[in-house]
C-alpha positions, -999 to 999 in steps of 0.1 A, spaced: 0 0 0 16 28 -15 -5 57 15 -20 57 45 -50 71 67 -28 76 98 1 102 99 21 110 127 33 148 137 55 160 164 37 197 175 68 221 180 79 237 216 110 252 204 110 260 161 135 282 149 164 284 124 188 256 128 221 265 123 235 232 123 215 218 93 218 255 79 252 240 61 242 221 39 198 226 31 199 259 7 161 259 16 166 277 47 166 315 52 176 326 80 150 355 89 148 380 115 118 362 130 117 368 171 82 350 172 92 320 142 80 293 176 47 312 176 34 314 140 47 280 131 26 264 159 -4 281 142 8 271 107 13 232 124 -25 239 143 -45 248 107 -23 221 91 -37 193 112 -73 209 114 -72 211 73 -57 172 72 -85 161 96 -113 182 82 -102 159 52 -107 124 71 -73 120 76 -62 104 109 -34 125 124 -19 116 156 -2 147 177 28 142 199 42 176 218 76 183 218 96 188 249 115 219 256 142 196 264 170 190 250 166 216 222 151 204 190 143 229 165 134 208 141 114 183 160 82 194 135 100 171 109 97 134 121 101 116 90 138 123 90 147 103 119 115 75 117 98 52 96 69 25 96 66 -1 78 39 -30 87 53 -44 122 86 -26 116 103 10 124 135 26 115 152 45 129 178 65 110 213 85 114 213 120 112 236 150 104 228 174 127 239 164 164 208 187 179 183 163 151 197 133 168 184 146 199 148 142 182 147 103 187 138 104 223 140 67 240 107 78 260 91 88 228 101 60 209 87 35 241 56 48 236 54 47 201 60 8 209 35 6 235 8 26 215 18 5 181 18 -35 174 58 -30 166 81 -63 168 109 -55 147 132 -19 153 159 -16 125 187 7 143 211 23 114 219 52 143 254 37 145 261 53 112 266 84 130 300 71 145 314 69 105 299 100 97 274 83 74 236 96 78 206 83 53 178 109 69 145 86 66 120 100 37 138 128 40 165 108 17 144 82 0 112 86 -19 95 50 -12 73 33 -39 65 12 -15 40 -9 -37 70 -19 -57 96 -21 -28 119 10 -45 137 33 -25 148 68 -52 178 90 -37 195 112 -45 232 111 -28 240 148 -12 258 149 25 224 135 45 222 109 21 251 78 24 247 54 -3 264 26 20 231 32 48 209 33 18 220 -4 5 216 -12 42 184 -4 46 177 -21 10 185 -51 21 170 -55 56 139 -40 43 138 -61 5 141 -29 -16 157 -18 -45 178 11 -47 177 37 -72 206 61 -67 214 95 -81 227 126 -78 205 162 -81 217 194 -80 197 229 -80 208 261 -108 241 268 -87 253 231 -88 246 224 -51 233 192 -42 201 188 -33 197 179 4 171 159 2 152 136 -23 119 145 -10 126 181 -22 125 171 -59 103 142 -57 68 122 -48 60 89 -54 23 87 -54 2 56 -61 -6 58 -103 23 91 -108 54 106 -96 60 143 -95 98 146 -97 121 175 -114 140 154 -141 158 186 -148 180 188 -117 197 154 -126 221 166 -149 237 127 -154 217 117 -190 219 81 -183 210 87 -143 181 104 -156 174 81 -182 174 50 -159 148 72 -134 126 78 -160 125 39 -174 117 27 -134 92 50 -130 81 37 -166 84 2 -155 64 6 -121 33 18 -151 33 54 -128 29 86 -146 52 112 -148 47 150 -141 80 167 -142 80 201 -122 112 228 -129 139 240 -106 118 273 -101 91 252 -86 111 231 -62 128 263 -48 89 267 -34 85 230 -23 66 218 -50 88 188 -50 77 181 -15 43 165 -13 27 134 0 -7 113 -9 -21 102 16 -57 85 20 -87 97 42 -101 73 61 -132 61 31 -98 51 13 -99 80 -13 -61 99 -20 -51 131 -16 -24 152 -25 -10 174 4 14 202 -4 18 240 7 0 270 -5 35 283 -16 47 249 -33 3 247 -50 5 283 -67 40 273 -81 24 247 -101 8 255 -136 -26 249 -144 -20 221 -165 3 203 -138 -29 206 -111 -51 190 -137 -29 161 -144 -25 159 -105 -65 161 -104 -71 138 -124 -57 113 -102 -68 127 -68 -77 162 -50 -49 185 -40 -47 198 -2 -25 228 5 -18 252 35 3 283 39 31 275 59 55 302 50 76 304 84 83 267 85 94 268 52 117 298 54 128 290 90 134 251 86 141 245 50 111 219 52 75 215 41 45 197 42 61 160 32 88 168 60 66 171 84 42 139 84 56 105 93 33 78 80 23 53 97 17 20 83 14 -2 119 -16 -11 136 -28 0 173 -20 -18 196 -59 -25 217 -49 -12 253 
């Protein structure tokens, strides 16, 4: 099942800029924002009152003030789910590392039916990070992880992960207008159920891009490519996700939706209904959006 009903997001105590992943995500701005913790709580408040207002199943966990976390409102970075199974992933940024709490992470067991953790964490001690669906873009259906290899992205975690979890990798390298790898894959591309939105134009490698384009082919998925201009305003970063009748939608921002042309939105459309929401400080602030900050979850509750 390539989306789910049920998406997990961490409600922030602490956003703000974040120097330390500032170094290598071109995304971020740092702005002279004294009250960034306040409106991205009410961007991260309408977000989950649009997502349920939709059917979706969104379960809230507040941040702690402690230890610092300024980017706690991104859990797919550090977490994912998959049936019984969650990973649990190395990251760059020694204050994101902070983010996997063992008391949160307990409760995620005791509130989940999970048997199996995979722990790539020790990746950290080489220096090597692969940053959840941050780094990959999942067709899950098809068991392919798509990456594209930048500093949070180590292709010798990624073949890890491959082969514990029975995918396939698909591995290459995108780069923005100034030649600056992209951070993360999730930037430039969605895997959705019947399409993939993905900016072919930043993978500047012919037969890389080539090789994309026949997998994508192969999997029977559509493609709707979207420029470099467009994933400067997070159009790359978008998720389906289902409401709970089983019917998909599209989430994105308002920033990354009025990027698109018209003709893009219809071909989206015409596969499912498009969800956006402004959320312009999170954005700016933490070089993330929408994708970034929902965690699927693809594990049952456990009956307490």
């Amino acid at each position: 099942m390539q989306s789910t009903a049920h998406i997990l997001m961490i409600q922030p105590v602490n956003f703000s800029f974040n120097t330390e992943t500032a170094v290598n995500n071109a995304f971020q701005v740092e702005g002279k924002m004294d009250n960034a913790q306040q409106k991205a709580l009410e961007e991260f408040e309408n977000f989950v009152f649009t997502l349920r207002m939709h059917n979706v199943d969104v379960t809230i966990i507040k941040d702690t003030p402690f230890p610092y976390t300024p980017d706690s409102i991104f859990p797919n970075n550090w977490i994912s789910f998959h049936g019984h199974t969650i990973c649990l992933y190395p990251m760059y940024a020694n204050n994101r590392r902070l983010e996997r709490k063992p008391e949160l992470i307990e409760m995620l067991k005791h509130k989940y039916n999970i048997e199996r953790i995979i722990d790539l964490t020790h990746y950290e001690e080489k220096n090597k990070f692969l940053e959840g669906t941050g780094s990959m873009v999942l067709d899950r259906d098809n068991r392919i992880a798509y990456a594209c290899l930048s500093p949070r992205t180590d292709i010798a975690v990624l073949d890890d992960f491959c082969r514990q979890m029975s995918y396939l990798p698909v591995v290459f390298t995108a780069t923005d207008e100034n030649n600056t790898p992209i951070y993360h894959t999730n930037v430039m591309m969605c895997v959705a159920d019947r399409y993939v939105v993905v900016c072919l134009e930043s993978i500047k490698n012919k037969k890389q891009a080539d090789d994309l384009k026949s997998t994508i082919s192969m999997t029977g998925k559509e493609i709707i490519a979207i420029k470099f201009s467009q994933v400067k305003h997070f159009a790359g970063n978008m998720l389906q996700v289902q409401n709970t009748k089983g019917e998909q939608l599209l989430v994105m921002s308002s920033q990354a939706y009025h990027s698109l042309t018209k003709a893009q939105i219809k071909k989206i459309e015409k596969f499912n209904p498009v969800i956006h929401v402004p959320l312009t400080t999170i954005e700016t602030n933490g070089g993330g959006s929408a994708r970034c900050m929902m965690a699927e979850i693809f594990t049952d509750r456990n009956h307490v």
